[in-house]
C-alpha positions, 0 to 999 in steps of 0.5 A, a space after each residue: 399496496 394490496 388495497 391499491 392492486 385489488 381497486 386497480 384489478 376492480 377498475 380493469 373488470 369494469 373496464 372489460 366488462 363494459 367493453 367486451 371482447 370481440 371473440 376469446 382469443 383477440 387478445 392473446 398473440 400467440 396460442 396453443 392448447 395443452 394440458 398445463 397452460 404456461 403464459 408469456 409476456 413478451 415486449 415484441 412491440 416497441 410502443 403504443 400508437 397514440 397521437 396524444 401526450 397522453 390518453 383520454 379515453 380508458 382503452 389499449 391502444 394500437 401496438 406499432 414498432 415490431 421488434 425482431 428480437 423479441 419475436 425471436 424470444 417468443 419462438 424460443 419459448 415456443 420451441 421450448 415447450 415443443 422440445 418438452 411436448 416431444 419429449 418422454 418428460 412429461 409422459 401423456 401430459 402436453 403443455 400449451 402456451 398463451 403468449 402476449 404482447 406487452 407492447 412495452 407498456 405497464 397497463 397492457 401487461 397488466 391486462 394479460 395477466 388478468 387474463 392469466 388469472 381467470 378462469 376462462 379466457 374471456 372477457 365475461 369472467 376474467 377473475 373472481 375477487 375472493 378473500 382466500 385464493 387456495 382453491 382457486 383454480 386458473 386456466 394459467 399455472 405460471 407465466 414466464 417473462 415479462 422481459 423488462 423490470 418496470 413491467 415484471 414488477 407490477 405483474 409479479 405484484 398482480 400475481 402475488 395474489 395467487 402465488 403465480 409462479 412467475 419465472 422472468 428471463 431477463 428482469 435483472 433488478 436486484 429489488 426483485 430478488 426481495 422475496 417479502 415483496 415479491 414471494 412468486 418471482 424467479 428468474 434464470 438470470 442473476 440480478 443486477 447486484 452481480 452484473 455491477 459488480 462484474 462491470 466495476 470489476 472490469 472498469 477497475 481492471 482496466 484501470 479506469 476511474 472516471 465514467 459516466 453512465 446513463 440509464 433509463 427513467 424508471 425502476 429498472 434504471 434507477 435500481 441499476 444506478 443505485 447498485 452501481 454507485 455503491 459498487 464504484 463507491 467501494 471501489 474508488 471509481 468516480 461516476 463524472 455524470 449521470 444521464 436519465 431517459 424516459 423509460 418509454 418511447 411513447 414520451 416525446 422529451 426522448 428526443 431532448 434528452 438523448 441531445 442533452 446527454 450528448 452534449 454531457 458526453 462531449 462536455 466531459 472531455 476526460 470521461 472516455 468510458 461510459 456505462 449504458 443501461 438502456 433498452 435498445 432502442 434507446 441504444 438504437 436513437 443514442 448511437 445513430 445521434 452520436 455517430 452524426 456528432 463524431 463521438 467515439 468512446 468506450 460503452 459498457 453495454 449492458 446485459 440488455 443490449 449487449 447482443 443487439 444485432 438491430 444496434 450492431 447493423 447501425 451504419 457506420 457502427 464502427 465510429 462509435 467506438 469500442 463497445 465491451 457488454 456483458 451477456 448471460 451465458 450463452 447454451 447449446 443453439 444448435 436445437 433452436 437454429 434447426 427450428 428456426 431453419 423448418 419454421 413454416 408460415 401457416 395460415 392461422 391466427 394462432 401466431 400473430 407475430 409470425 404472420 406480422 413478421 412474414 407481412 413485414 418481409 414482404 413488404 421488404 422483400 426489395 431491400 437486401 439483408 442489410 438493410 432489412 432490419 431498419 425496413 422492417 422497423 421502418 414498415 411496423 410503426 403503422 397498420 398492416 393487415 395479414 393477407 395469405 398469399 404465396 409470394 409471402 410465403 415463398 419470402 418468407 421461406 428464402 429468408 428464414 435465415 435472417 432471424 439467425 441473425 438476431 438470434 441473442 444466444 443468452 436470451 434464448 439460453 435463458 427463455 429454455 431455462 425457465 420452460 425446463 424449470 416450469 417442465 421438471 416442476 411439472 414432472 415431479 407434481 404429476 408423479 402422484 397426480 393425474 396431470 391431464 387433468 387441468 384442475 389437478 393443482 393449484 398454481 402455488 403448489 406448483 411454486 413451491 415445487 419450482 422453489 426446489 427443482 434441480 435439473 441438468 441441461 448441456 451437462 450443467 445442473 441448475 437450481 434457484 437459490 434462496 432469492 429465487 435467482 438461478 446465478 448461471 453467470 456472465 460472457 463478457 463480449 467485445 464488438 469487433 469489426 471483421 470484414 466489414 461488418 459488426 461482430 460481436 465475439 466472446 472475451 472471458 467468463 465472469 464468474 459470480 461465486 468467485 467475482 472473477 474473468 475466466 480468460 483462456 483465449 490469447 487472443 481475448 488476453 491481449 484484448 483485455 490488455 487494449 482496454 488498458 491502454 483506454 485513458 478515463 480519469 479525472 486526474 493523471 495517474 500517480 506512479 508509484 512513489 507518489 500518492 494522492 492529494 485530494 482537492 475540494 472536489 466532491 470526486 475523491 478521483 480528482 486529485 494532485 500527485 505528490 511525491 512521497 516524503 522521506 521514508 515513505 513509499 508507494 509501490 502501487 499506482 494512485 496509491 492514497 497514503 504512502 507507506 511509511 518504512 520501518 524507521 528502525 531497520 529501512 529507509 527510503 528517499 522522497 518519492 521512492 517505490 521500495 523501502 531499502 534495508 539501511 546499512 550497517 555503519 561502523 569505523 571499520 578497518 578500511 575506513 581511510 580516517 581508520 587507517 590513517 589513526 591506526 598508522 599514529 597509532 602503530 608509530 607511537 608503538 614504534 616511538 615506544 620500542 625504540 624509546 625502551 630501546 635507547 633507555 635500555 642501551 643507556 642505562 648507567 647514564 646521567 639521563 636515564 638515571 635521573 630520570 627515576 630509573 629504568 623501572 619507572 621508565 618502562 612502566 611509563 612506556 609499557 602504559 603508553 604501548 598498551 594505550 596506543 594498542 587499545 585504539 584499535 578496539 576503537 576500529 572495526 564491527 564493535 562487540 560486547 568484549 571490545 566495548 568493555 575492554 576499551 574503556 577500562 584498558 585506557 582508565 587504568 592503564 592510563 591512570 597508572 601512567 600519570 601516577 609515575 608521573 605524579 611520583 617523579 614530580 614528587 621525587 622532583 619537587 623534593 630533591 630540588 625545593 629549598 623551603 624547609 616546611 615543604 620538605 617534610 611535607 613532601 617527605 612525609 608525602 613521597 611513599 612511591 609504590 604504595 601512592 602508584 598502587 593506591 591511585 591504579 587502584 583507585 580506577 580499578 575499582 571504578 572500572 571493575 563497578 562499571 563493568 559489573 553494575 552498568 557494563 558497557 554494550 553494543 547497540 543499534 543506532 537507528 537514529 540516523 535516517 539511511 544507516 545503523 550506527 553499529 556502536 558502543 554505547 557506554 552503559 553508565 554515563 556517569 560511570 564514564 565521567 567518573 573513569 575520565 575525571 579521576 584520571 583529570 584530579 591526577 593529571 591536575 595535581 601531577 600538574 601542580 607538582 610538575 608546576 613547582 618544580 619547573 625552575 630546573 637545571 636546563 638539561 634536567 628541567 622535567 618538571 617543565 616537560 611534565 607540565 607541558 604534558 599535562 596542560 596538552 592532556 587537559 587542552 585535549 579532554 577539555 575540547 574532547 568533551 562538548 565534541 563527543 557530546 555533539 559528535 554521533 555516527 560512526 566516526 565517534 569512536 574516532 573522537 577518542 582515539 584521537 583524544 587518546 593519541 594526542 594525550 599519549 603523545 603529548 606526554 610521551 614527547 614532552 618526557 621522553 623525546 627530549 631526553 633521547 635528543 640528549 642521549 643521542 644528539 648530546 652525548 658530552 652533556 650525558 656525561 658524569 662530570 657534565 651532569 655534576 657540574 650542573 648540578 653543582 652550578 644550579 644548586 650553588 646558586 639555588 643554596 646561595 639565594 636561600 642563605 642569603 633569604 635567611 641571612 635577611 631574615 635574621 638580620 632583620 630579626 636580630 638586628 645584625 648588620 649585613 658588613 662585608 667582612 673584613 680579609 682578616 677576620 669573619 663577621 657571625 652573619 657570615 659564617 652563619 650563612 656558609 654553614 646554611 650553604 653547606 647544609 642546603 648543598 648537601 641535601 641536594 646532593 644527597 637527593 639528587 645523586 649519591 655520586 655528587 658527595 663523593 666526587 665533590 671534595 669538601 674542601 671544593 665546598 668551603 672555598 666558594 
């Protein structure tokens, strides 16, 4: 690359060697004598007038296309360095300028910085090619501009062989903050990275996500495409096209591709926000095209042509749509707007522009201020020739105040920056150096002075940081209309340290909140409670909403991924924006299936006190005395009671004392209640049973209290080991999707199974028991009553089984209590209800004489039918015919199976009721 600039420098001294300037100042556009000399480049021309595609011979070509914008940049920097000069700054040391004219062309600009880096502004020495530049000594000490990157870049690279300071006012390529590349260039204005930045910032604020942008074909274009495509990537903002213009109005195909990238503009009907970076009059072409094509959008201008009053004074600018840019911060003008008010027109060649600026409202001196801009571009794309006469000057005095027009606040604010910079440079070299004279130091040595000045201006401090960018920041500006014209007015500030919009106007507020309320996306946007589904598309922005799924939420629009919930503690239906808390379910106690067994419950209570009641009051009679006494009675009843009772520990918020106590209540209470029972149908089957072997099982096996005691026993050490080792605990059921199951959970399967299946092997037994003496007396058959009991309880824990095991929520502690009603019930009815009918409804049955005529008749006829079981038996052994006796006398046989009748009846009566015995004669039993 060096070799390449020092052939390109070579080629341009062959070049002015072989073709002379006329005179030393030909070239230069504007000039004044100083001690320190400060070039400029400035693009006051548009283009290079040509009638070729391309040139054929190496020579500059005529400038034509006069830019009032620019020109204003020109006198900016002229009126800075005058404020310096009148200043006590630089005490006895004046600065001079030589200004340029790029014409907005490469080549132009690099023949003007030849000029700046030779010894004497003339044709003969332009720059002497040595190997160490050091001591080098050029008439220019720094250059300010040029104004656009592509130029700034080859002059900076040109530069760069002297270590020119180079301090550009409007050159934003991120490129140029590359200090490798590019060691001499500073700028007062922050590159491009930031104006990106602040651009997607305000396109993701107002919420859209589908634009287009259009740049120009060179590095300052495709620089700025490439910053913002990695700025809207990391943003999730969508570019829908990407439009490229020739740089330069000198290419002929301008014209094809602002047509083609408006028919782009129109084929995307859903892109309503584009990005510009364009120079203005690629603007200026653009808009006057799309204002012919009906196309209204919203721009995004760029720092470029954001305060472009030429743009603004299109006709009918209004139709274009809504314009927002970014500009750089704007200073104090009031200084400026007074020079430009006293400018005087002198005839002199040392400002050409000015001249050709008086010359131009001359000619337009016929058309009124509206449509002077468009004159006076119109005029300046041929020749003219500068004649002093006075009709020019006195146009030129009645409307200075047209420039003010034009004037771009933040250009202007950074043209004064960059000459304060260079002055403050200046002032701190010359403290230990005589400044007047202009070999006093060397260009690099001023560079790196300016690398470290710090200066204040409006109460402001200003410095360049470590890439040599002075970061002053952004106006974030909106076109209006007002009173029929074009106005552009500021909306906020954006702040580069911070990435944010200083807003302190209401006004500019409610602004901000209109730009919402623009629509630029490829798809509809989700709503919370929906998420984005992406298609094949190679856009991520164009996408289908869908809802959320179950506890799943989005709380935000076009939200990527819905949030999932705390599935432990939170729930959410499909297409929820919150997660809800879930809610805290248990049997409480007004819960109407609650209610409704809490009320069995309470009559079973009921059934139990007046059951004790009626016994209490009937105590001496048959019933209640052969129902094994009121003992057994009101342990029974006093088990049911406590059963009935533990059901509400089934009810209401569970806690570690409830869920230990319920269990083990009903397995012992529950247990002691079948081992009464179990007993009686011992006592039963024994007083009633007629076969011998049987007898002195039973007799062996009845021992009442010690069996009872045994078998509670038994489940109090099963539950005591449940309670210690595995204790049943209150736990968080999060298993449901919307609620927690507040509920007990038993600690120990196995030792729940255990609890209910000792219970079981009782009730089985006792149920066998109860089985084999079911063949009673009709009035005392308790033994049938039992077995129906228990065949209720085993019907009832059978089907409890796979019910609780498939059973969940809060209605499973429902399930036991209803298990445990109907097996108190069961029980209680079968063994109780009937005697209290006999007792109440029955009362000549309940009577002795009534009670032992029963008994008398069962067991004469039980005792009968074993005699004669016996008598066939012996006969059958013995051989001994069973004859009828005769009247007269008694066969053996038969005695033998009287006496076997007496000894059968007696034991039941003994058994059975020690009163039969005594009220039954003897001679009552020998006459059946």
């Amino acid at each position: 690359m060096a070799l390449l600039i020092i052939l390109i420098i070579c080629f341009v001294i062959i070049l002015a060697s072989s073709q002379p300037c006329q005179t030393p100042d030909d070239f230069v556009t504007a000039t004044s004598p100083g001690h320190i000399m400060i070039g400029g480049l400035f693009a006051i021309h548009e283009k290079m007038l040509s009638s070729d595609d391309y040139p054929r011979r190496p020579e500059i070509q005529k400038c034509v296309g006069f830019d009032i914008s620019i020109f204003l940049h020109t006198l900016a920097m002229i009126h800075s360095i005058e404020m310096i000069n009148n200043s006590t700054l630089l005490s006895g040391v004046k600065l001079g300028y030589e200004i340029y004219d790029t014409c907005t062309d490469v080549t132009v600009a690099m023949a003007a910085a030849l000029r700046f880096l030779s010894k004497f502004n003339c044709s003969r020495e332009i720059v002497e090619l040595k190997c160490d530049y050091s001591s080098y000594m050029p008439r220019v000490k720094a250059v300010i501009g040029a104004g656009y990157s592509e130029i700034t870049m080859a002059v900076s690279r040109m530069l760069n062989l002297q270590l020119m300071p180079q301090v550009s006012y409007e050159s934003t390529a991120e490129i140029l903050s590359d200090k490798i590349r590019f060691p001499s260039f500073l700028r007062t204005v922050p590159s491009d990275f930031y104006q990106t930045k602040a651009m997607v910032h305000l396109i993701q604020k107002s919420g859209w996500n589908w634009i287009g942008i259009i740049t120009t074909d060179d590095d300052y274009g495709r620089l700025a495409l490439n910053t913002f495509a990695i700025q809207t990537a990391a943003n999730n903002v969508c570019i829908a096209f990407k439009e490229v213009i020739p740089a330069f109005l000198s290419d002929n195909t301008i014209e094809v591709r602002i047509n083609q990238a408006l028919e782009k503009i129109i084929a995307e009907a859903q892109v309503n926000v584009i990005v510009v970076f364009l120079r203005q009059f690629h603007v200026f072409n653009l808009f006057n095209k799309a204002i012919e094509r009906n196309v209204n959008k919203t721009w995004i201008a760029s720092d470029i042509w954001s305060t472009a009053t030429k743009i603004t004074t299109i006709p009918n600018i209004k139709r274009i749509g809504k314009i927002v840019g970014f500009t750089f911060t704007r200073g104090n003008m009031s200084s400026f707007h007074s020079f430009l008010q006293n400018l005087h027109l002198f005839p002199s060649d040392n400002n050409k522009p000015l001249n050709e600026y008086a010359m131009l409202l001359s000619a337009c001196a016929h058309v009124k201020d509206s449509d002077l801009s468009q004159c006076i571009s119109n005029h300046s794309q041929g020749t003219l020739t500068y004649k002093a006469n006075k009709d020019i000057e006195r146009n030129f005095s009645l409307r200075n105040d047209f420039l003010w027009d034009y004037t771009e606040p933040g250009f202007v604010h950074s043209i004064q920056l960059a000459v304060f910079a260079l002055g403050y440079a200046v002032q701190d070299l010359c403290q230990a150096q005589d400044c007047q004279n202009p070999n006093a130091f060397q260009p690099w040595e001023l560079l790196d002075v300016l690398k470290n000045v710090t200066f204040t201006d409006g109460g402001n401090s200003f410095h360049f940081d470590a890439h040599g960018d002075m970061n002053t920041g952004y106006d974030v500006v909106l076109w209006k209309e007002i009173n029929g014209h074009m106005t552009i007015t500021r909306l906020a500030q954006y702040d580069l340290k911070n990435g944010v919009f200083i807003i302190t106007d209401q006004e500019a507020k409610n602004e901000f909140r209109n730009l919402k309320q623009i629509q630029s996306k490829c798809s509809k946007e989700c709503s919370p409670g929906q998420m984005k589904k992406t298609t094949k598309s190679q856009h991520i922005c164009c996408y289908e909403c869908v809802d959320c799924p179950e506890n799943h939420y989005s709380n935000q629009t076009d939200m990527d991924h819905c949030l999932l919930c705390n599935n432990e503690t939170h729930w959410a239906p499909v297409r929820s924006t919150v997660c809800f808390e879930k809610e805290v379910e248990y049997l409480s106690w007004n819960d109407s299936l609650a209610i409704l067994l809490m009320a069995l419950s309470l009559l079973g209570i009921m059934f139990v006190l007046a059951i004790g009641i009626i016994f209490t009051r009937n105590l001496n009679t048959p019933v209640v005395k052969s129902s094994g006494g009121l003992t057994v009675c009101y342990v029974i009843l006093l088990c049911h009671f406590l059963n009935f009772a533990n059901t509400g520990f089934f009810v209401g918020e569970p806690q570690d004392f409830t869920c230990k106590t319920r269990q083990t209540l009903f397995g012992v209470s529950f247990t002691l209640c079948i081992s009464c029972i179990l007993m009686k149908s011992l006592k039963i089957l024994l007083a009633f049973s007629f076969d011998p072997k049987l007898q002195n099982f039973l007799k062996c096996l009845y021992k009442p209290i010690p069996i009872i005691f045994t078998c509670t026993g038994i489940q109090v050490v099963i539950c005591t080991l449940w309670v210690i080792l595995a204790a049943p605990t209150v736990e968080e059921n999060v298993s449901l999707p919307r609620v927690i199951i507040l509920e007990c959970e038993e600690g120990s399967v196995l030792a729940f199974g255990t609890m209910l299946g000792y219970i079981a092997i009782l009730a089985f037994i006792c149920f066998i028991f109860a089985f084999k003496g079911r063949k009673l007396p009709e009035n005392y058959n308790e033994a049938k009553f039992i077995t129906f009991g228990m065949l209720i309880y085993f019907i009832a824990w059978i089907i409890f089984i796979p019910v609780y095991a498939t059973t969940f929520g809060k209605y499973l502690p429902a399930v036991e209590i209803i298990v445990i009603l109907i097996s108190n019930y069961g029980i209680l009815c079968c063994m109780f209800f009937p005697k209290c009918y006999v007792i109440l409804c029955k009362q000549e049955t309940n009577t002795k004489s009534a009670f032992l005529k029963m008994i008398y008749s069962y067991s004469s006829h039980s005792a009968g039918s074993l005699a004669m079981s016996h008598v066939s038996l012996d006969s059958t052994n013995s051989n001994i015919p069973m004859t009828n006796p005769s009247p007269g006398g008694k066969s053996a046989a038969w005695q033998k199976s009287k006496d076997l009748e007496e000894q059968v009846f007696g034991r039941i009566c003994r058994e059975n009721a020690t009163s039969i015995s005594k009220t039954l004669p003897r001679k009552r039993i020998s006459s059946i």
